[in-house]
One Martini backbone bead per residue (centre of mass of N, CA, C, O) as a GRO file, in nm:
protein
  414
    1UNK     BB    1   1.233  -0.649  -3.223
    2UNK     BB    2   1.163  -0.454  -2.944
    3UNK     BB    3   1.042  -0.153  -2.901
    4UNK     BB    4   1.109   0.091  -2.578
    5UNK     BB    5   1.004   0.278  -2.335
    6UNK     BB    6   1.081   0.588  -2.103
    7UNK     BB    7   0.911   0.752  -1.837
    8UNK     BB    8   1.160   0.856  -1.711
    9UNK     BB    9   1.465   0.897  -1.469
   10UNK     BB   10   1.445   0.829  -1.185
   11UNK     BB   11   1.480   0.577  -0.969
   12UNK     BB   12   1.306   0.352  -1.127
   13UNK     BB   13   1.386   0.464  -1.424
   14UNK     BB   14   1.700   0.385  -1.404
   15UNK     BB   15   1.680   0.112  -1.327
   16UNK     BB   16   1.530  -0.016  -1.554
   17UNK     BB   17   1.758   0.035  -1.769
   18UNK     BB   18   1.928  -0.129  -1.620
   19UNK     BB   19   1.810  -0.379  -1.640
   20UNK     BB   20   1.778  -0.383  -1.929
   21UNK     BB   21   2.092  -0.375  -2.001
   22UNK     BB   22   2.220  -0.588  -1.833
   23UNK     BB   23   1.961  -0.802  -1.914
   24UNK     BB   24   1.927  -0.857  -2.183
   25UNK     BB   25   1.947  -1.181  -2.275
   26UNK     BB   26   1.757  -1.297  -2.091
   27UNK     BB   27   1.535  -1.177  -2.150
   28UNK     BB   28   1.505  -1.246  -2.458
   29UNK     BB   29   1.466  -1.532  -2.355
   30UNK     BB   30   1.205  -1.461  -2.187
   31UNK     BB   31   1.038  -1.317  -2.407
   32UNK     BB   32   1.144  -1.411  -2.734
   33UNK     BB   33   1.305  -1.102  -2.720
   34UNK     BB   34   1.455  -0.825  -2.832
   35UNK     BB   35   1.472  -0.526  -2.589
   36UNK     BB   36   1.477  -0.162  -2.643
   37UNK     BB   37   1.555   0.101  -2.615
   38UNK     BB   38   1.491   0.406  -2.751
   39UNK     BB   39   1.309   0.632  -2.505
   40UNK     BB   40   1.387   0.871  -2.304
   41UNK     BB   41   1.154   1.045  -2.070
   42UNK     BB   42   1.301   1.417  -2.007
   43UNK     BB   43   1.341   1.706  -1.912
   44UNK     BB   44   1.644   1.645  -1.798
   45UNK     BB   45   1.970   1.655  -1.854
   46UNK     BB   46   2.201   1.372  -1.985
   47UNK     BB   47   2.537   1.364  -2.051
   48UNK     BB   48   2.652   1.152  -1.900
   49UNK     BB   49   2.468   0.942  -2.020
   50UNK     BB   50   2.524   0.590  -2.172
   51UNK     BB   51   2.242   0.697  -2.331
   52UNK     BB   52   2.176   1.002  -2.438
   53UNK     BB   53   2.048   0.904  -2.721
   54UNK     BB   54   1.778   0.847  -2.569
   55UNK     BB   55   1.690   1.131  -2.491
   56UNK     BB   56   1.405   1.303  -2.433
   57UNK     BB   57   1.122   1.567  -2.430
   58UNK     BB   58   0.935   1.411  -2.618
   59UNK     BB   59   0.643   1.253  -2.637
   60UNK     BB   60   0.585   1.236  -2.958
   61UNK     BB   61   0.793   1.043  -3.030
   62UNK     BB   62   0.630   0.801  -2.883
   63UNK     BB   63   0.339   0.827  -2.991
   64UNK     BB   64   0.466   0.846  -3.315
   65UNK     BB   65   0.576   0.583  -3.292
   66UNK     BB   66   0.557   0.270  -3.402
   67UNK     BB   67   0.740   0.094  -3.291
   68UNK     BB   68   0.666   0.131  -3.027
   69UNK     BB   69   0.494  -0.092  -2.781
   70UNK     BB   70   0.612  -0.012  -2.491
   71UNK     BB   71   0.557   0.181  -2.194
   72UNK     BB   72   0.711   0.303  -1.920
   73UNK     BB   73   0.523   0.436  -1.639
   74UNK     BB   74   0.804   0.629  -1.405
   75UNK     BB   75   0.681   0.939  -1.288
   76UNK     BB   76   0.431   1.031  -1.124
   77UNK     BB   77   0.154   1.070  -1.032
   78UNK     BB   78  -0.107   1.224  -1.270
   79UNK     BB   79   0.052   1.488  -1.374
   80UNK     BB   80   0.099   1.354  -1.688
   81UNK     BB   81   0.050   1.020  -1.658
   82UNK     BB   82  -0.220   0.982  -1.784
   83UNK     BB   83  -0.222   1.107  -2.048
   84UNK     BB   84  -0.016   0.977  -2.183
   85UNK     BB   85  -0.131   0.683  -2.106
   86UNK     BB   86  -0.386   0.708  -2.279
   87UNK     BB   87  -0.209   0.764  -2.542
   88UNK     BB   88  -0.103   0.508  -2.555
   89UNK     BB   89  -0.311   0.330  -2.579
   90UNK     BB   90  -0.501   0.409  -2.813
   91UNK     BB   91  -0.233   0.371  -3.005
   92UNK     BB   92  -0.127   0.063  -2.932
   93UNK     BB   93   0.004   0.067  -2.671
   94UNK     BB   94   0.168  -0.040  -2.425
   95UNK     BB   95   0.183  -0.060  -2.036
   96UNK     BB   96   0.348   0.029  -1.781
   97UNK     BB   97   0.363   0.035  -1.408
   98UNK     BB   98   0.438   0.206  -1.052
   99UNK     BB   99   0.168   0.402  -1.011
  100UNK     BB  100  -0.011   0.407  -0.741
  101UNK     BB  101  -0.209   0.635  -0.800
  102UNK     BB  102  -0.280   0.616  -1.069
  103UNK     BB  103  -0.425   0.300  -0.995
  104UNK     BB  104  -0.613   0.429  -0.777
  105UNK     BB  105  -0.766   0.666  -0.972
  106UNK     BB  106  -0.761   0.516  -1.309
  107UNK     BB  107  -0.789   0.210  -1.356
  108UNK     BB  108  -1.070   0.162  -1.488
  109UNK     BB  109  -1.007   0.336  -1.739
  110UNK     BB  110  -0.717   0.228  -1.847
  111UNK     BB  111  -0.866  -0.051  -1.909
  112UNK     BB  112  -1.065  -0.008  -2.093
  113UNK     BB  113  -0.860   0.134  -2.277
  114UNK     BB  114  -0.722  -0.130  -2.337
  115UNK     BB  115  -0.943  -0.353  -2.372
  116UNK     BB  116  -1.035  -0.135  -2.651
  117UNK     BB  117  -0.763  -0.227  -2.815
  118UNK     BB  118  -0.573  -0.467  -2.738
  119UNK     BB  119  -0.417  -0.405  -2.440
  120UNK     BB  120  -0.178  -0.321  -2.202
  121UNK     BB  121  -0.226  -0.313  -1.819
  122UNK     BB  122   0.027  -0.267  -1.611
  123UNK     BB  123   0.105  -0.312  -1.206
  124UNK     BB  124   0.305  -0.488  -1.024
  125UNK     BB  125   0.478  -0.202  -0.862
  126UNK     BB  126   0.245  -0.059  -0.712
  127UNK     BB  127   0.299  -0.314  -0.532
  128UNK     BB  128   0.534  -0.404  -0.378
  129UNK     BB  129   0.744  -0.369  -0.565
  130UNK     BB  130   0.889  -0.666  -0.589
  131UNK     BB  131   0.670  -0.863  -0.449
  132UNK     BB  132   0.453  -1.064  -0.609
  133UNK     BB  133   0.093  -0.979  -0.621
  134UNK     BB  134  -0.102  -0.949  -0.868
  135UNK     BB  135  -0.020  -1.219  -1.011
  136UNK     BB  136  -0.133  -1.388  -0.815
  137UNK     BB  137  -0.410  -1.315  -0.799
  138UNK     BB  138  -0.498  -1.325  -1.081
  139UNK     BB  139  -0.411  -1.613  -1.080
  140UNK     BB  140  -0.286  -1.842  -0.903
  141UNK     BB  141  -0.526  -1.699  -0.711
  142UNK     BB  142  -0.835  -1.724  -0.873
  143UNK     BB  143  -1.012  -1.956  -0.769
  144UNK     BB  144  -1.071  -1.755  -0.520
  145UNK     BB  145  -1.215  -1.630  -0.244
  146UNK     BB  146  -1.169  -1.340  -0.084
  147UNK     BB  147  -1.164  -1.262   0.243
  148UNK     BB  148  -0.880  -1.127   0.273
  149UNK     BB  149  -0.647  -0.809   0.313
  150UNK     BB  150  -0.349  -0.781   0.485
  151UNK     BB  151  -0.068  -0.512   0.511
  152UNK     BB  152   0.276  -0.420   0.511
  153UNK     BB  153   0.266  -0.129   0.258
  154UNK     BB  154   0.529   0.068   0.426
  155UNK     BB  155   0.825   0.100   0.508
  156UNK     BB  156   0.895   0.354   0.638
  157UNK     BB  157   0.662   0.283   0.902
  158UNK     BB  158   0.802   0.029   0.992
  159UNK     BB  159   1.094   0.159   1.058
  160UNK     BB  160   0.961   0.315   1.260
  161UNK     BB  161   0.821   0.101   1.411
  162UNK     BB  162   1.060  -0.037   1.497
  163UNK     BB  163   1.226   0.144   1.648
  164UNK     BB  164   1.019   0.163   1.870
  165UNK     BB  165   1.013  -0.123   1.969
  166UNK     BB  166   1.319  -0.173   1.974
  167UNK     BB  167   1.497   0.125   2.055
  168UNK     BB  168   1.281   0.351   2.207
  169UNK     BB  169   1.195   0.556   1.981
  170UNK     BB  170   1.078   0.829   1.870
  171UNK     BB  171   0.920   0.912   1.602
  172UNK     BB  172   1.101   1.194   1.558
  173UNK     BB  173   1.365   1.012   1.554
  174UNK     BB  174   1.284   0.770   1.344
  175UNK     BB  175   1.231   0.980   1.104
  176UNK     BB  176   1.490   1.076   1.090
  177UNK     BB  177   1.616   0.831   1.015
  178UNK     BB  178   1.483   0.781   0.770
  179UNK     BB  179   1.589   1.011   0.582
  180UNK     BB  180   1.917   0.981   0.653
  181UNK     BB  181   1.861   0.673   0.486
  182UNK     BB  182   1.639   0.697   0.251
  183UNK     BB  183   1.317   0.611   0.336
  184UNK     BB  184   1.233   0.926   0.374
  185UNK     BB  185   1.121   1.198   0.308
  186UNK     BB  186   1.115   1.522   0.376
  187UNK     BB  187   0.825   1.472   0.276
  188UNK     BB  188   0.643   1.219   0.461
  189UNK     BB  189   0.280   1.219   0.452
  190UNK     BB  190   0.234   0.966   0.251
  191UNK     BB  191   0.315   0.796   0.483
  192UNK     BB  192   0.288   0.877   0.787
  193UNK     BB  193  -0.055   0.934   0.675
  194UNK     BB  194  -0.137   0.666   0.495
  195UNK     BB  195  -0.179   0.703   0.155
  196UNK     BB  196   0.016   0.488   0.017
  197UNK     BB  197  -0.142   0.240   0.185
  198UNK     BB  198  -0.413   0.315   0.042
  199UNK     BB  199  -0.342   0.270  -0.270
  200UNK     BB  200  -0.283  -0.024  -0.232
  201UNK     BB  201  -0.527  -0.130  -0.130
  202UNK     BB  202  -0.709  -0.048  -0.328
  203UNK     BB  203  -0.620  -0.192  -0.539
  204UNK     BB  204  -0.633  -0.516  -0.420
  205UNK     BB  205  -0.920  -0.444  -0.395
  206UNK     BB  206  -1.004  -0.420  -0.728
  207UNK     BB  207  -0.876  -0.724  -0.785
  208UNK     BB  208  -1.026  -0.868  -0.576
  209UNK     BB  209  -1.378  -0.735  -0.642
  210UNK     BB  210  -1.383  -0.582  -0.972
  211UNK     BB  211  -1.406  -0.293  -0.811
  212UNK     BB  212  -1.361   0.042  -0.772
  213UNK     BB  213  -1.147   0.134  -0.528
  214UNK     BB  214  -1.123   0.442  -0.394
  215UNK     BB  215  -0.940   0.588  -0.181
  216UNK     BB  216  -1.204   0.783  -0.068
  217UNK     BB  217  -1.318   0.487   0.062
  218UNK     BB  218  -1.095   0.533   0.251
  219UNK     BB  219  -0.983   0.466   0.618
  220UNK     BB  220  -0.737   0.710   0.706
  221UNK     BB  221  -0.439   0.661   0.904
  222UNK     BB  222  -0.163   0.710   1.098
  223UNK     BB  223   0.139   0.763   1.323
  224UNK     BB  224   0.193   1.014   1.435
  225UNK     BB  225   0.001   0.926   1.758
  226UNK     BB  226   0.240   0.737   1.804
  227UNK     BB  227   0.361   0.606   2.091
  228UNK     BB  228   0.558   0.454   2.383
  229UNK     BB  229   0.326   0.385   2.536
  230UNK     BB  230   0.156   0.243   2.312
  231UNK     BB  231   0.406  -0.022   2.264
  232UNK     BB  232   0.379  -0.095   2.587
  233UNK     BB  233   0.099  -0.214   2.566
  234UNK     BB  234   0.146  -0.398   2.316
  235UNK     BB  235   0.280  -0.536   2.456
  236UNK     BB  236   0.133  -0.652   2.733
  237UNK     BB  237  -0.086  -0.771   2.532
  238UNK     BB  238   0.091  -0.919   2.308
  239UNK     BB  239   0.221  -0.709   2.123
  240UNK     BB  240   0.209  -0.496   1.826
  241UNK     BB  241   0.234  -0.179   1.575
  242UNK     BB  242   0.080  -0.181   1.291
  243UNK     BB  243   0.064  -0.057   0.977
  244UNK     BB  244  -0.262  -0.118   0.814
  245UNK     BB  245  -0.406  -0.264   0.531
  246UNK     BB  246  -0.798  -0.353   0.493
  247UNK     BB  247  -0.961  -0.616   0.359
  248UNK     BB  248  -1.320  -0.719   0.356
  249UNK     BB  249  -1.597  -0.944   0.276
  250UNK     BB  250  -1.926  -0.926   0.378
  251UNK     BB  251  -2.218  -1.073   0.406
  252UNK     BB  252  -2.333  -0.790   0.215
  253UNK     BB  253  -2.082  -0.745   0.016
  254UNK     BB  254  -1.938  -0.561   0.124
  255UNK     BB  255  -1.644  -0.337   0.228
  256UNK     BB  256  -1.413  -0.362   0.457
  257UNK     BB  257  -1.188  -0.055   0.461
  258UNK     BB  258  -0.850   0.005   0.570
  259UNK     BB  259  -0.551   0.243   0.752
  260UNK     BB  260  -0.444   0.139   1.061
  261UNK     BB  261  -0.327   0.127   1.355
  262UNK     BB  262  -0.221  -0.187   1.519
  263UNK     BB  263  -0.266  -0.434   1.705
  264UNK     BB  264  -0.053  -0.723   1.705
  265UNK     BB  265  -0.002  -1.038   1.737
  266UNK     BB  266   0.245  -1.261   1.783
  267UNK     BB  267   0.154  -1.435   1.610
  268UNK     BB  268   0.132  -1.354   1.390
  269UNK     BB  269   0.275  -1.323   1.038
  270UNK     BB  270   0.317  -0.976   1.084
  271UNK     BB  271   0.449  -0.901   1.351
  272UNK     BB  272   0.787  -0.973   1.217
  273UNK     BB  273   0.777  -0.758   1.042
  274UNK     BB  274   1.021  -0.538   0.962
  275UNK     BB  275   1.162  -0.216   0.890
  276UNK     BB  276   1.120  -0.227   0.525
  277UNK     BB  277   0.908  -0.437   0.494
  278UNK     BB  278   0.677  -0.639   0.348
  279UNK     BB  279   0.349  -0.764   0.422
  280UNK     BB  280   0.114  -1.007   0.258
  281UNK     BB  281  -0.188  -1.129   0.273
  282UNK     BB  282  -0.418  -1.387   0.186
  283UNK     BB  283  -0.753  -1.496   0.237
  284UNK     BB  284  -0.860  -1.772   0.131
  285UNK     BB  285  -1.125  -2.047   0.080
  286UNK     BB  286  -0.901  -2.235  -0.063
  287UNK     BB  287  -0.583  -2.156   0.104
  288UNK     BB  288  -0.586  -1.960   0.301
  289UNK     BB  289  -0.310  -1.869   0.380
  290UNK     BB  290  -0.083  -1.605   0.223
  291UNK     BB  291   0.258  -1.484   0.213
  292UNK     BB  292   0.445  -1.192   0.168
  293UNK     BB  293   0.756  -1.103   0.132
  294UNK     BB  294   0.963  -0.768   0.117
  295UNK     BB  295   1.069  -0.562  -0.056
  296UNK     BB  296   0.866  -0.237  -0.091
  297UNK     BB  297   1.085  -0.124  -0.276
  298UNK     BB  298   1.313   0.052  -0.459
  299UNK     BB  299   1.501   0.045  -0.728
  300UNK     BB  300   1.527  -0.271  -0.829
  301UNK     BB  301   1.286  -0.410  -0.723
  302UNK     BB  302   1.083  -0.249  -0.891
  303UNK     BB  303   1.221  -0.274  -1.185
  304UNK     BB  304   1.207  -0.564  -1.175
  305UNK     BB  305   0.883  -0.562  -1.214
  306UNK     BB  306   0.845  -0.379  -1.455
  307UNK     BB  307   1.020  -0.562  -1.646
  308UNK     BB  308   0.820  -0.781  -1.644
  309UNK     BB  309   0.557  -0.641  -1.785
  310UNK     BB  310   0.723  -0.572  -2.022
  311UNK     BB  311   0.750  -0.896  -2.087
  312UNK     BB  312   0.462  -0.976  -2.071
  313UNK     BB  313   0.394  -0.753  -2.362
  314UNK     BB  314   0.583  -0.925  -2.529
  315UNK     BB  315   0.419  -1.177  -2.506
  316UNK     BB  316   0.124  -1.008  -2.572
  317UNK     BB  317   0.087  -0.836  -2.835
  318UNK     BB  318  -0.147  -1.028  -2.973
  319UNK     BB  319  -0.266  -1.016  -2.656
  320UNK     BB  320  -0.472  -1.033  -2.367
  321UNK     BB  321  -0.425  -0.986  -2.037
  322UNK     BB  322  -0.622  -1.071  -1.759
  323UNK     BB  323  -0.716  -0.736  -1.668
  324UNK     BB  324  -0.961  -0.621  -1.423
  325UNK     BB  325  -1.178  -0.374  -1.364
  326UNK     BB  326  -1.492  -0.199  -1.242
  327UNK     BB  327  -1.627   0.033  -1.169
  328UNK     BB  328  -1.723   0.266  -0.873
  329UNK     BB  329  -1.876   0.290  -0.545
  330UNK     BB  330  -2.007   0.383  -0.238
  331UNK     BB  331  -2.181   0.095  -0.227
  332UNK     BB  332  -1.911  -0.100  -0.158
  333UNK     BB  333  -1.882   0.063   0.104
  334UNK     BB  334  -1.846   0.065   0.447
  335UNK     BB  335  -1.905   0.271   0.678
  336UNK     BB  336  -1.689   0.313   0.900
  337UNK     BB  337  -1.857   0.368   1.169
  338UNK     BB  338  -2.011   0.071   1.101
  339UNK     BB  339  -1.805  -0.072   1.190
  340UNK     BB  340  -1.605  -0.345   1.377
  341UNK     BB  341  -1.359  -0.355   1.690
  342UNK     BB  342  -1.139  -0.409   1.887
  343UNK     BB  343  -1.001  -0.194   2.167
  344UNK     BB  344  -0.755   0.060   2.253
  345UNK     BB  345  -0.724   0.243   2.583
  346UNK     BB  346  -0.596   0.550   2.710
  347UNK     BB  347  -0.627   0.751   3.042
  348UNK     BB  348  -0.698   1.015   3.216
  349UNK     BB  349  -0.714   1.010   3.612
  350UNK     BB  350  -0.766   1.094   3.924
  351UNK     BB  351  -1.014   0.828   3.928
  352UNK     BB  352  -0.988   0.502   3.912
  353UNK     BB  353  -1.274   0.398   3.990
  354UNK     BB  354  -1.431   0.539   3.873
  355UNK     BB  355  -1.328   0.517   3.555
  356UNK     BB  356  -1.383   0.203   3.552
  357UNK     BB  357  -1.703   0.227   3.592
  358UNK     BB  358  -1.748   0.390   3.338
  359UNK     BB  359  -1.583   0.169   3.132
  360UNK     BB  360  -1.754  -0.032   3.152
  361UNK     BB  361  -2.050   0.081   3.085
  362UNK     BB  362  -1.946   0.151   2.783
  363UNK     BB  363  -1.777  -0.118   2.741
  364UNK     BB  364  -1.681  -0.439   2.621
  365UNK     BB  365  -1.471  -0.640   2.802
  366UNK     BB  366  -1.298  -0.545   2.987
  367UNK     BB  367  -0.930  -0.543   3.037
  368UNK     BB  368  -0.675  -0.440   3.247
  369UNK     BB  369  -0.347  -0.261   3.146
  370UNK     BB  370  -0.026  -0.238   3.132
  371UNK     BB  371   0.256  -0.120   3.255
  372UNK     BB  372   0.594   0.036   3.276
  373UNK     BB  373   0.631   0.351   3.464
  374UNK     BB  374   0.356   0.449   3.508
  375UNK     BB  375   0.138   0.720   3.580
  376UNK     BB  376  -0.114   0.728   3.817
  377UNK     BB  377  -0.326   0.864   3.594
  378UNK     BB  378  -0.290   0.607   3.435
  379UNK     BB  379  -0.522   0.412   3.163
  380UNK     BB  380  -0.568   0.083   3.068
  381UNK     BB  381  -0.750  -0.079   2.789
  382UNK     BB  382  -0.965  -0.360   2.669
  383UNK     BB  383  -1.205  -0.404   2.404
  384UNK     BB  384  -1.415  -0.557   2.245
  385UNK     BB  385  -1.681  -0.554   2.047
  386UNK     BB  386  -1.726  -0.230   1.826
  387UNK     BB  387  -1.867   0.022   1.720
  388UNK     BB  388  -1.740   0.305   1.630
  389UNK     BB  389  -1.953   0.505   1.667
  390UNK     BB  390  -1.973   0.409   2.015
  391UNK     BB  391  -1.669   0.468   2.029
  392UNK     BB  392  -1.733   0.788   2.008
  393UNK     BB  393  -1.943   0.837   2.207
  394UNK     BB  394  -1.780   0.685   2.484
  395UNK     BB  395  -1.537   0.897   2.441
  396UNK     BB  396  -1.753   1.175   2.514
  397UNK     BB  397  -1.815   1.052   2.797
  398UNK     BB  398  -1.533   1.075   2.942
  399UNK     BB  399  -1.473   1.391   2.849
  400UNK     BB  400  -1.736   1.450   3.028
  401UNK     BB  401  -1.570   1.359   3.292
  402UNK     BB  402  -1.291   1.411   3.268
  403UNK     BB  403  -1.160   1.207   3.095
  404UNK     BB  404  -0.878   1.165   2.931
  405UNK     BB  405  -0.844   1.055   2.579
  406UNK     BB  406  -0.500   0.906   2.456
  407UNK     BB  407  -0.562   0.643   2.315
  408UNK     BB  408  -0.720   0.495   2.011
  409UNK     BB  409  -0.702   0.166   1.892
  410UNK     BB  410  -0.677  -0.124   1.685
  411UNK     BB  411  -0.742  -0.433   1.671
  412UNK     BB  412  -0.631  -0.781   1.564
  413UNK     BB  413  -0.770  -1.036   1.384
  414UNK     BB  414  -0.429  -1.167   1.222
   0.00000   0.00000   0.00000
């Protein structure tokens, strides 16, 4: 029998539990050990729940029992999840995580740390909660070249963003309505201004291209400036507006990695990925694309993934999973300033011909697109493969030509 802690008792941490007790006969079979939970790990007292004699307050009691052998940190934040897993890793305990934050932030000290121990740092949860993309990444498509790897990996923005596309909701109605369906926080900031799906690409970025890329390398933008006037041009132009976490490979070895609304063409196989699913493509240079496609969160999703870690961790006690990636720094990303592609602009103005020939002359390939029912001073348009710093430059002479320029999104050619 392998004993086992939980840390946390919130909404992931209370589905473990409930996973590894539904479900104990199989995973022992699929472990091919017996897995009991020891300790749970939590501040707030549980007195009617049917684990009771199982909670502690006190992480000495995990960290000093030597018994204990896997750990699931399902606490969020980095303070204390991080201290916590640094020393269970050193005591020779594996550790498994849901904590997008913490491997995104601490990912590559505590594989070190885990990798010097000879012990296991899983986190398939962290990304895409149910979804299974860590362990494709690491194994099943480890032959391959990662080209590029980009997708809508948070739910709730993508569910604000479908009800505006298919029920012509405001950003403001369709927020609210996923509060009160329990998909975004009262405080939905790491959401909706794409924090979230920033650290998930961070990770994605760091396993498969073996260096740590930190958040804060990441160019992050949220939906919030997202209108229904932006919805109906990208209706207009063939396609929708999706939150994308997105990073690819440079011919100099850089990565172009950002989180950004794009348009995305209806062909596209991300373009269908609705409400809260996330869709995650990876385009490797011998699979071609491969998409992962599932609820990407929620209790039992992630749980289900966690649970998952830590039986791998019980079939590799006495050995490490090669999960790995080195420390990093800001020469692997390229500055996004210097990145370039198509983009979206729409702009108010008195004099639709002079700023016509003001946007030729600024833009390359420009081709005006419409809407229903656009007030006669609004001009939309689509423009060509463009360095940012030019597109800011650009923007910068319409607006002082008197053009108010009202939303510029970036085009995908996903």
């Amino acid at each position: 029998m392998v004993q086992v802690a939980v840390m946390g008792h919130g909404v992931v941490g209370s589905g473990v539990v409930e996973v590894l007790m539904d479900h104990c006969e199989s995973i022992a079979r699929r472990a091919k050990e017996e897995i009991n939970i020891k300790y749970i790990l939590d501040i707030r007292d549980f007195p009617d729940s049917p684990y009771a004699d199982k909670f502690t307050k006190s992480f000495d009691d995990i960290l000093n029992d030597d018994e204990v052998r896997v750990v699931a940190e399902v606490m969020g934040g980095v303070n204390p999840a991080f201290e916590f897993t640094k020393k269970c890793l050193l005591a020779g305990k594996s550790v498994v995580t849901s904590n997008k934050e913490l491997v995104a932030t601490k990912g590559a000290e505590l594989l070190e740390i885990a990798k010097n121990n000879n012990v296991n740092y899983l986190f398939e949860a962290s990304v895409g909660g149910g979804i299974p993309i860590i362990r494709p990444i690491s194994q099943c498509l480890a032959a391959n070249e990662f080209v590029e790897i980009a997708g809508i990996l948070n739910g709730t923005t993508n569910f604000i963003l479908t009800k505006m596309i298919k029920d012509h909701m405001s950003f403001e109605d369709a927020l609210r309505m996923a509060q009160e369906l329990g998909y975004a926080e009262r405080k939905p900031e790491a959401d909706v201004e794409g924090f979230d799906a920033c650290r998930k690409i961070a990770i994605l970025a760091s396993l498969s291209y073996g260096k740590h890329i930190y958040p804060d390398l990441v160019h992050t933008q949220g939906i919030t400036k997202i209108t229904l006037d932006d919805v109906a041009y990208a209706s207009s132009w063939g396609g929708v507006i999706k939150l994308i976490g997105q990073v690819k490979r440079l011919d100099d070895g850089r990565l172009d990695i950002s989180v950004e609304p794009m348009f995305i063409d209806n062909s596209s196989q991300l373009a269908g990925v609705d409400d809260v699913f996330n869709g995650i493509l990876v385009r490797g240079d011998a699979t071609g694309d491969v998409v992962f496609y599932g609820k990407g969160a929620g209790k039992l999703p992630t749980a289900s993934a966690v649970v998952a870690d830590i039986i791998d961790c019980v079939k590799h006690l006495k050995a490490r999973k090669y999960l790995f990636w080195a420390n990093g720094d800001s020469s692997l990303v390229k500055p996004y300033e210097e990145t370039s592609y198509p983009v979206f602009v729409c702009v108010e103005t008195d004099d639709k011909k002079e700023a016509e020939k003001k946007i030729v002359s600024l833009f390359p390939d420009t081709r005006i697109i419409a809407r229903a029912d656009a007030p006669e001073n609004e001009l939309a348009f689509v423009a060509g493969n463009m360095i940012v710093a030019d597109q800011e430059k650009a923007v910068e002479e319409l607006e002082n030509s008197g053009i108010k320029v009202r939303s510029r999104i970036r085009i995908s050619d996903l």
